[in-house]
N, C-alpha and C positions, 0 to 999 in steps of 0.2 A: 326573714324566712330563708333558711338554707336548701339547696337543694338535696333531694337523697336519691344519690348514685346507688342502684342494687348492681349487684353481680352478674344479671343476663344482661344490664345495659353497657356495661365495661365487655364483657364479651361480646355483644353486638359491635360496638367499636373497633376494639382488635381487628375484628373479622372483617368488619365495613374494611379497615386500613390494609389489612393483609393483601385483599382483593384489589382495590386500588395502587397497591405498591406491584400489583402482578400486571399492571396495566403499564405503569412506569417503568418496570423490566422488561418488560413488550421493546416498550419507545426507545431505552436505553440500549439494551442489546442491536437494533439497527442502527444508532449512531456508532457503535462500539465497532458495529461489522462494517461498514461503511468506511471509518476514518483507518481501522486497522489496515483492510484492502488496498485503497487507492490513498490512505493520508490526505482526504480532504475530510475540513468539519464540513458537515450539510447539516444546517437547521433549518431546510427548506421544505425538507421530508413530510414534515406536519401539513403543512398548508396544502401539499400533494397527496397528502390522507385525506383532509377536508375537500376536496376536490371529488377523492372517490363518491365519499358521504354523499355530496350532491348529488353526483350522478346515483347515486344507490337513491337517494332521497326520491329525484323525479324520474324517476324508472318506478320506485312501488308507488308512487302517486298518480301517476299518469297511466301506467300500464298494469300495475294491480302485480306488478314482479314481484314473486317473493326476494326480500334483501338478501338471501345467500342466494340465488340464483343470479341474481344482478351481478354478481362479483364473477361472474363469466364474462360480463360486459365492461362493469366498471374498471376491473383490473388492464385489461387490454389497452384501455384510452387513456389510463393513468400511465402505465407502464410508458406509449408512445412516448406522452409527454414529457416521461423523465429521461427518456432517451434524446429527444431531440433539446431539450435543456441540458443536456451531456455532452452532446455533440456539438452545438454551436456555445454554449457559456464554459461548460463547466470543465472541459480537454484544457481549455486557453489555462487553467489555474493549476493542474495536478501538479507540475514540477515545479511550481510558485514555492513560496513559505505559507506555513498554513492562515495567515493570518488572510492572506489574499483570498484564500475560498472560503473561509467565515464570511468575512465581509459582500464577497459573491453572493453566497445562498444566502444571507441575511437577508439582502436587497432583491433577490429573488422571493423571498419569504414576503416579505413587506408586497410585494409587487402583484403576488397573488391573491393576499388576505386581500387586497383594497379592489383589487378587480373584481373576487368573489362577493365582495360587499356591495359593490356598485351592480352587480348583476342581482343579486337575491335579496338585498337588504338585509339590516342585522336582526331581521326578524328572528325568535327561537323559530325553530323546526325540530320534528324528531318523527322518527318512523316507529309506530307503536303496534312493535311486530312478536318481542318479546320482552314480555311485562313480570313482574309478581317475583315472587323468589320460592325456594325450597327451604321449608321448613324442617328443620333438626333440633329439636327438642325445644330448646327456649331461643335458637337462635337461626335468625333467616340469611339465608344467602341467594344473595339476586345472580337471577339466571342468566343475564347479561354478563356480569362479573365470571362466573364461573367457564362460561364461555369463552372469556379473553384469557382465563388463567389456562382452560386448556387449552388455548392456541399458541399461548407462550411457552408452556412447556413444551408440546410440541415440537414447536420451531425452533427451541432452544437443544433438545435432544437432535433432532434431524441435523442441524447445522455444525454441532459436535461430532455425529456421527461420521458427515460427509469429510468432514477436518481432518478426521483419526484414519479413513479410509484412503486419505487423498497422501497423508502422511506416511502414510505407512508405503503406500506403493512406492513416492519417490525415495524412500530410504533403505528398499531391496536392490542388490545390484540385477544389474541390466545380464541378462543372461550370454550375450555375445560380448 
């Protein structure tokens, strides 16, 4: 028995893939801004999203937080974190070769995940805040996805803009 692929189900694909490639241009665009800035790799960045998660996790569970309200919370104690993992690990490696701070946040990466495990189990979790998709003719788009894609454009427009604004001023001369 073969299977028979129709034409809404090849389109649902695409679209499933487009939205999740808009998620991976998310992730990639802060590795990109990250290493272009200071020329460190950081793949430690993930495991300090999954960190927010949590705290967004036991913030709607425990306090009934809506998850974008948390991110008033969650942001601030992520953010510390990544700053004082700046300040005491990750200064020591900028003028390094890059290979030194790959293997830095690597081992910071690794150091997190297994702490996070050890604290929450590798239980699934998920906050079941916005569910279902938007239906467009024969084909649904989850409202999650769509979500991430406009925060990546977004952030990808905003961070071009600041570029082009930031560029331009130092390439006027200085009026004295």
């Amino acid at each position: 028995m073969t299977p028979h692929i129709t034409p809404v189900m090849l389109g649902q694909v695409i679209v499933s893939g487009l939205l999740a490639g808009a998620l991976y241009a998310m992730v990639a665009l802060g590795l990109g801004l990250i290493f272009g800035v200071m020329r460190v790799l950081n793949v430690a960045h993930g495991p300090l999203l999954m960190l927010g998660a949590y705290i967004t996790y036991f913030l709607f569970i425990t306090v009934g937080l809506n998850p974008y309200l948390s991110l008033l919370v969650s942001m601030p104690i992520v953010f510390v974190i990544g700053v004082a993992l700046q300040h005491f690990l990750v200064r020591r490696v900028v003028d390094a070769p890059e290979l030194s701070s790959l293997l830095l946040t690597f081992g910071i990466s690794i150091a997190l995940v297994n702490v996070a495990q050890l604290a929450f189990t590798s239980d699934l979790r998920s906050v079941e805040f916005i569910t279902g998709a938007f239906l467009v003719g024969p084909f649904a788009f989850s409202k999650d996805g769509d979500i991430s894609d406009v925060y990546r454009k977004s952030t990808h427009y905003a961070i071009n803009d600041i570029g082009r604004i930031g560029c331009d001023a130092l390439s006027k001369p200085t009026p004295w």
